[in-house]
C-alpha positions in Angstrom: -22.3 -44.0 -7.5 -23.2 -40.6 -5.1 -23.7 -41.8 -1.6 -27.1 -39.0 -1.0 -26.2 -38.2 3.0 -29.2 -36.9 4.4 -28.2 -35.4 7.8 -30.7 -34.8 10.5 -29.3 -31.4 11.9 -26.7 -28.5 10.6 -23.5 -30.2 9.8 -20.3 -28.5 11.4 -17.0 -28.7 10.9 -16.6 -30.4 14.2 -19.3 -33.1 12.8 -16.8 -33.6 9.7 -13.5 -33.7 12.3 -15.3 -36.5 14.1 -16.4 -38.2 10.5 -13.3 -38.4 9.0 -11.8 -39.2 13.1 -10.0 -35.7 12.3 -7.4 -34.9 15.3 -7.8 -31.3 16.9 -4.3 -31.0 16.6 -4.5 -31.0 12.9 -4.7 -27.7 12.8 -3.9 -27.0 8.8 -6.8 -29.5 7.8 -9.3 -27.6 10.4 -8.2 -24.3 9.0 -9.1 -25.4 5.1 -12.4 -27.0 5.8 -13.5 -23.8 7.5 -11.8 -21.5 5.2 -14.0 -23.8 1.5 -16.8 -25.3 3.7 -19.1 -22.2 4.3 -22.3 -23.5 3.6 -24.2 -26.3 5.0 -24.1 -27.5 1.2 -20.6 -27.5 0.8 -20.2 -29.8 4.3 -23.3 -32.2 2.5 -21.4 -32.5 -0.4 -18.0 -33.1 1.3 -19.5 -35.9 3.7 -21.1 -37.6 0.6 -17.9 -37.6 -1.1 -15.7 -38.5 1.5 -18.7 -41.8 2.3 -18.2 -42.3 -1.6 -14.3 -43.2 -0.5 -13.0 -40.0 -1.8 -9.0 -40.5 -2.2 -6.2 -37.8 -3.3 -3.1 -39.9 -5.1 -4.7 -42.7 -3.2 -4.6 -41.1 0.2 -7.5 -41.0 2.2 -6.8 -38.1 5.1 -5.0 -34.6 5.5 -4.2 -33.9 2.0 -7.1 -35.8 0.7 -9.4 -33.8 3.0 -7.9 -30.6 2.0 -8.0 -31.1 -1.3 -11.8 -32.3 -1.1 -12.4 -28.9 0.4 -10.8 -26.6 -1.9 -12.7 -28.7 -4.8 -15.8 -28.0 -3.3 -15.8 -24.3 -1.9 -13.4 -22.7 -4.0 -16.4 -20.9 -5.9 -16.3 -18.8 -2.7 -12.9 -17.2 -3.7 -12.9 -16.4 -7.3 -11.6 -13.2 -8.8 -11.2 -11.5 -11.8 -7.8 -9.3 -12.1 -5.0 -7.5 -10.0 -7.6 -4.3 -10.0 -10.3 -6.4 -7.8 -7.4 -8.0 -5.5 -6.0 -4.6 -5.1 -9.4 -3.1 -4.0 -9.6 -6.3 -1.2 -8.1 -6.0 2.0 -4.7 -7.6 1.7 -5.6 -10.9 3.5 -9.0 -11.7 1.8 -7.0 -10.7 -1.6 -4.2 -13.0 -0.6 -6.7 -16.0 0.4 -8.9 -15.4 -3.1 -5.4 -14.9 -5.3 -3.9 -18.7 -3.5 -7.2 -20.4 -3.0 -6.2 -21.0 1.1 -6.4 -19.7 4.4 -4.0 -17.1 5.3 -3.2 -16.9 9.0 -1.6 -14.3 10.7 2.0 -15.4 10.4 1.6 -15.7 7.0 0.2 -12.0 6.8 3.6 -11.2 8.9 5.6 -12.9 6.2 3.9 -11.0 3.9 4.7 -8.1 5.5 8.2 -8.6 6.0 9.2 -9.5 3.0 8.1 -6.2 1.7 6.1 -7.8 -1.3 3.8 -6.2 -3.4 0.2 -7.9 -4.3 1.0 -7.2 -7.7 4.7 -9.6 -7.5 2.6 -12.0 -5.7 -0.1 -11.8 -8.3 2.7 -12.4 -11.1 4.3 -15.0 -9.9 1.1 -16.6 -9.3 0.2 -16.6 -12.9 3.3 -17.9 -14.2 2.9 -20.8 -11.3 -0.5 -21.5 -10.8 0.2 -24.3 -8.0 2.2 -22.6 -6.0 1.1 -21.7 -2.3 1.3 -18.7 -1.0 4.5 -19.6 1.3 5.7 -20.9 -2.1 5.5 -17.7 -3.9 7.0 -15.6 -0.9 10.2 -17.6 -1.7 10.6 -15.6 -5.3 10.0 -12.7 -3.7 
């Protein structure tokens, strides 16, 4: 059964941290739900969900949370081939080819590992789970 949450304002990611009794300091969650919950629909959903008891392997925060978030607003990052990454500025290509937020240390990684979007993109394809830190490993 779908718990229908009927908020009375905008939901925020702030409202969602204090829901789920989400630290500040959990930084990585905080950066997925604003990186897949860009619409006030997408934060409805996720709140309804969590209400319905939502669990990832059985666990109920952090991983749980970001996986609930990536379910849910990973629409917002789909992609066709290597030729539409390639036409992307190299972070928003990066975040749409490992559905997740890539912060600016990862972008230096990137960097200085001398990696092509094209390696990345293969590597990703022959490992679809991989993260992008993951990946940079291969490299």
């Amino acid at each position: 059964m779908t718990t229908t949450f009927k908020p009375a304002k905008e939901i925020t990611i702030e409202y969602i941290m204090g829901m789920t009794d989400t630290k500040k300091s959990a930084i990585i969650v905080i950066e997925y739900l604003k990186h897949f919950l860009l619409t006030q629909e997408d934060r409805q959903e996720f709140i309804s969900r969590w209400l319905d008891g939502y669990t990832y392997h059985g666990k109920r925060f952090g991983i749980a949370m970001i996986h609930l978030a990536q379910e849910i607003g990973a629409y917002h990052y789909e992609y066709e081939d290597l030729e539409q990454l390639e036409l992307m500025e190299p972070q928003k290509a990066l975040e749409r080819l490992f559905l997740q937020p890539i912060n600016y240390g990862a972008m230096l990684q990137f960097k200085e590992s001398g990696a092509s979007l094209k390696r990345l993109y293969e590597l990703k394809q022959a490992n679809p789970k991989y993260y992008f830190m993951e990946v940079l490993m291969y490299v």
